[in-house]
C-alpha positions, 0 to 999 in steps of 0.5 A, spaced: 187 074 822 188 081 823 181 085 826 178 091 823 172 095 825 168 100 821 165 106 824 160 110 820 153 112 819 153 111 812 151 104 811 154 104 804 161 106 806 161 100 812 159 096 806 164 098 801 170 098 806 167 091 809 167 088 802 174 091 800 178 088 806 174 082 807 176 080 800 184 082 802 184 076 808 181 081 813 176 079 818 171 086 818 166 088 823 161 095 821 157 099 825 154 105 825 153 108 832 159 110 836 156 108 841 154 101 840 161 101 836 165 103 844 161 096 846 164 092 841 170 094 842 169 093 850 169 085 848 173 085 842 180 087 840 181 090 834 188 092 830 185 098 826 179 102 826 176 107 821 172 111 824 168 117 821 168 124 824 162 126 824 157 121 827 150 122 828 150 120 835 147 125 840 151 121 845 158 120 842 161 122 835 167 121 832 173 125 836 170 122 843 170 115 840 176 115 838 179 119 844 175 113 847 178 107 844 185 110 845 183 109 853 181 102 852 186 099 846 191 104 845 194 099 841 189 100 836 191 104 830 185 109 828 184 112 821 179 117 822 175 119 816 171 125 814 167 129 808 169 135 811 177 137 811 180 141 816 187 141 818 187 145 825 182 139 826 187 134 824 193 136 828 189 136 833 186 129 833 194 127 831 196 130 837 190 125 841 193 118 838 190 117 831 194 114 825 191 117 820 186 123 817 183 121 811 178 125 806 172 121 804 170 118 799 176 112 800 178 108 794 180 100 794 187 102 793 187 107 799 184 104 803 188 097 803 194 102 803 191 105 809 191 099 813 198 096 810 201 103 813 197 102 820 199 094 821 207 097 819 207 101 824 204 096 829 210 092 828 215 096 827 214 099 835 213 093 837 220 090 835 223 097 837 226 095 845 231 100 843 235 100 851 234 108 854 242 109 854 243 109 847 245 115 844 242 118 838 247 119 834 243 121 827 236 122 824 233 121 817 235 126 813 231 128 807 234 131 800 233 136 795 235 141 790 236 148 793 234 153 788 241 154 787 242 146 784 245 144 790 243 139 794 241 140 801 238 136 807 232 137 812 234 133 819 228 131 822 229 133 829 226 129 835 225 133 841 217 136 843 218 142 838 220 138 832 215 133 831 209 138 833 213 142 826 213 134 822 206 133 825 203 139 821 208 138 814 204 132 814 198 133 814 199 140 810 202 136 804 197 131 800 191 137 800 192 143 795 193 149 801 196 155 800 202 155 805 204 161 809 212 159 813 213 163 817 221 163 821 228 167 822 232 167 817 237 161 816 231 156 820 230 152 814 223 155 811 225 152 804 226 145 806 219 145 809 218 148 802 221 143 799 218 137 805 210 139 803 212 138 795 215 131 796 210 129 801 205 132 795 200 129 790 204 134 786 212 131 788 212 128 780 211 135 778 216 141 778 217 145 784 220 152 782 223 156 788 224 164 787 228 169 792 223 175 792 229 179 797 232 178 790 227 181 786 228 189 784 221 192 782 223 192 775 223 185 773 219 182 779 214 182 773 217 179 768 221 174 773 213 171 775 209 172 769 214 172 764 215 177 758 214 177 750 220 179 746 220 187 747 216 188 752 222 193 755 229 195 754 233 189 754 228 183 752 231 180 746 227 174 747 221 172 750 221 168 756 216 164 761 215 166 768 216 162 774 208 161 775 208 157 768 215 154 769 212 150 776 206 148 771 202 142 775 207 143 780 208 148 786 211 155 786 215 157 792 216 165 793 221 166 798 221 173 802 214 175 799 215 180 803 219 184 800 215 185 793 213 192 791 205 193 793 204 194 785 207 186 784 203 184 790 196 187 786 198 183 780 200 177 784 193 176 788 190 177 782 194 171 777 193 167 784 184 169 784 184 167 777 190 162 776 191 166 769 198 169 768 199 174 763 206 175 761 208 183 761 208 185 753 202 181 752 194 181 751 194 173 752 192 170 758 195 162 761 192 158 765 196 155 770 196 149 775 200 150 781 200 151 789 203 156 792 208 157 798 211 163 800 216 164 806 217 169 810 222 172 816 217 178 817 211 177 821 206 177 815 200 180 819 203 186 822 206 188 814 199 188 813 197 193 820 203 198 817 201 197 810 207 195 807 203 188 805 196 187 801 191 185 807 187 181 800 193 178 798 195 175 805 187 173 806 188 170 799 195 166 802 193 164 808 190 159 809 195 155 813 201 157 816 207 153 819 211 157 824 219 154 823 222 155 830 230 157 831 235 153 833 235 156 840 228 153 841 231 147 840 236 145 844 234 138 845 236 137 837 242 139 837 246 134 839 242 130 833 244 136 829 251 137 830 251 129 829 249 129 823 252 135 819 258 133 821 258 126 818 255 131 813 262 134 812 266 129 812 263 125 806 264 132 804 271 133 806 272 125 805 276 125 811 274 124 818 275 130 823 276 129 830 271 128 836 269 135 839 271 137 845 267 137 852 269 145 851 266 147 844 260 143 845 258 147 851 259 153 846 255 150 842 250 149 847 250 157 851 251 160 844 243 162 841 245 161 834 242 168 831 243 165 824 240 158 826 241 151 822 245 155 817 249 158 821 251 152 825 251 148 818 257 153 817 261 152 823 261 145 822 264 146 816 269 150 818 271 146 824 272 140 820 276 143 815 280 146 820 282 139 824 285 133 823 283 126 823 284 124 830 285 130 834 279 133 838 276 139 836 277 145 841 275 152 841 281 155 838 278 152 831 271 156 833 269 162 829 270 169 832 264 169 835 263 163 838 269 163 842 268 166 849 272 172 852 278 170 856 276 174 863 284 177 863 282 181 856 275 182 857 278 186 865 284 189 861 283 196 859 289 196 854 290 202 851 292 203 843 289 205 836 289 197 835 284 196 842 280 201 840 278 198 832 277 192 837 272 196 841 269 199 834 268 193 830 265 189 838 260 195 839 258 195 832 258 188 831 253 188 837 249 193 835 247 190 828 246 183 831 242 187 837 237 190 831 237 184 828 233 180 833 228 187 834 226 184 826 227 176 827 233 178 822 229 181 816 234 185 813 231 189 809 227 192 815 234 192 819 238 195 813 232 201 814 233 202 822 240 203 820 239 207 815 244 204 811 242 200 804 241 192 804 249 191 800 252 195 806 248 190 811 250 185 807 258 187 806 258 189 814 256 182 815 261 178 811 266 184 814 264 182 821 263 174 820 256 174 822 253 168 819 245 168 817 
């Protein structure tokens, strides 16, 4: 029989869980003392703990007792419990060892759930004697519809740096937080979007997804608010906005940077009073969502330059999450390249050869400045290129990727072809120099440049510069 301990100050709760469980086939025992509870636990093994945050013990509460437990049974799996939510409080208790954060009160069904959940988890490591050579050639992979309709993948990483990220998106996703992402272009901040909703009470409801990037000043308004029929030249229907189109579910705005001052004053105030009031219209709607927004720009030093409303980014932030580049994740990319290229052979329905010692040792040099994408992208051509039972070599890279021999990079050939060559290297440095000066915001780059954001645009297609 399964053992289970109740830690709360709280008689009520002890007796409501003890009831509930015991009634389940569960032997339970109470206390309301951490300090009598850490006795108990010195003479007795238990399979799950619940155990409340705040304890009123002068001696011992809640984060020292289970910090406590998980030195005398790290076995034990321990749900802490709390009437008072934190989140940087939760990542931290996660770190320490604890199964689970929950908010009180718990509900019969949550709590039953709970246990089943933490009992799971005991069996499954227990029977996972995997041997220390295995290779791990693929991860879980999480699905969605891109805002473009297409369906894309989130590969959950294994290294230090990736499950301090899955840590944080599971904690985030059951509450109703505004969520600030924060990463290089090409990083993944949609899919984390994407990972928040679905892990969300909301996830039965619709997530809309809009590219503020892609906005001009003129139809931001209508394009989030909506718009009656003849509010402007060319409105010859009304049509809702993106906040009623996310109704019950969640609103994930993309590049918020990138708004007009005027529509980021109109967004703070749908946000305040979660009321929207289409453009051409007296009538205000009342909206349900949760919002998200994404950005490749520092938000906090928009603000300091005045180029984004210190109110609404007060109003946003009340939790941000920091999408680290591939360069930072060196550890995963085995599992990334892995992954992406049986990807692309589902695709393709085809199987591409193995890759070479030479191209993974590209891939391991190379800083990826447009990250998963960009390496997405180059698993897409070098498979298209090869043949099914060949290996993959440099010569089936991109431009970019392959080194430069060592006669040519020494030679000084003249001629009007190597000075081109010169001109595009030089400018093709250049533009990816000011890019990682603004962690690949091309909106800002575009202006140090002092060139407009279509010709950023047509350079990078022009000098095959994937972000």
């Amino acid at each position: 029989m399964k053992t289970i301990l109740i830690v709360d100050d709280e008689i009520h709760i002890c007796t409501l869980l003890t009831t509930i469980l015991t009634k389940e086939g569960y032997q339970v025992d109470h206390s309301v003392s951490g300090a009598i509870a850490l006795k108990m636990v010195k003479e007795k093994n238990y399979d799950v703990i619940f155990c409340d945050y705040r304890l009123k013990d002068k001696e011992i509460d809640g984060s020292i007792l289970s910090l406590r437990i998980r030195e005398l049974s790290p076995a034990t799996s321990i749900i802490v419990m709390t009437g008072y939510p934190d989140v940087r409080v939760a990542i931290q208790l996660i770190k320490q060892g604890i199964c689970d954060y929950v908010v009180k009160p718990l509900d019969a069904a949550q709590a039953i759930l709970l246990v089943q959940k933490a009992l799971l988890h005991q069996a499954v490591i227990s029977k996972e004697q995997l041997p220390a050579t295995t290779p791990l050639t693929s991860g879980p992979v999480s699905t969605y519809v891109s805002r473009k309709g297409q369906l894309s993948q989130f590969v959950y990483g294994a290294s230090n740096t990736s499950k301090e990220l899955h840590t944080q998106i599971k904690l985030i996703a059951p509450t109703d937080y505004s969520v600030i992402i924060l990463g290089e272009t090409g990083t993944g901040k949609e899919s984390v979007a994407h990972l928040i909703h679905n892990q969300s009470k909301r996830k039965d409801k619709p997530m809309v997804a809009i590219d503020c990037g892609s906005l001009s000043r003129e139809l931001a308004s209508s394009e989030l608010f909506g718009h009656e029929k003849g509010a402007f030249t060319g409105a010859i229907q009304a049509r809702i906005g993106a906040f009623q189109e996310a109704q019950g579910g969640t609103l994930f705005l993309d590049e918020i940077g990138n708004l007009s001052y005027e529509v980021q004053t109109a967004l703070l105030r749908t946000i305040q009073e979660r009321v929207v009031r289409p453009v051409g219209s007296s009538r205000e709607v009342h909206v349900d969502i949760r919002i998200i927004v994404a950005s490749n720009e520092d938000l906090q030093h928009a603000v300091l330059h005045g180029r984004f409303r210190d109110d609404l980014y007060y109003r946003l932030n009340e939790f941000t999450i920091n999408v680290p580049p591939l360069r930072e994740r060196q550890d995963d990319l085995p599992l990334f390249v892995s992954t992406f290229k049986q990807t692309v052979e589902d695709e393709l329905e085809k199987e591409c050869g193995p890759l070479s010692d030479e191209v993974l040792a590209v891939f391991s040099n190379y800083p990826w400045p447009g990250n998963i994408r960009e390496l997405k992208n180059v698993m897409r051509r070098i498979c298209l290129l090869s043949t099914e039972k060949d290996p993959i070599t440099i010569e089936h890279l991109p431009e970019e990727l392959r080194p430069v021999p060592r006669e040519l990079a020494a030679s000084t050939i003249p001629g009007e072809a190597n000075l081109k060559n010169v001109t595009r290297q030089a400018e093709y440095q250049k533009i990816l120099d000011v890019l990682q000066q603004v962690r690949f915001n091309k909106s800002q780059a575009a202006r140090l440049m002092n060139i407009d954001r279509k010709t950023l645009y047509n350079k990078l297609h022009t000098l095959n510069i994937l972000l």
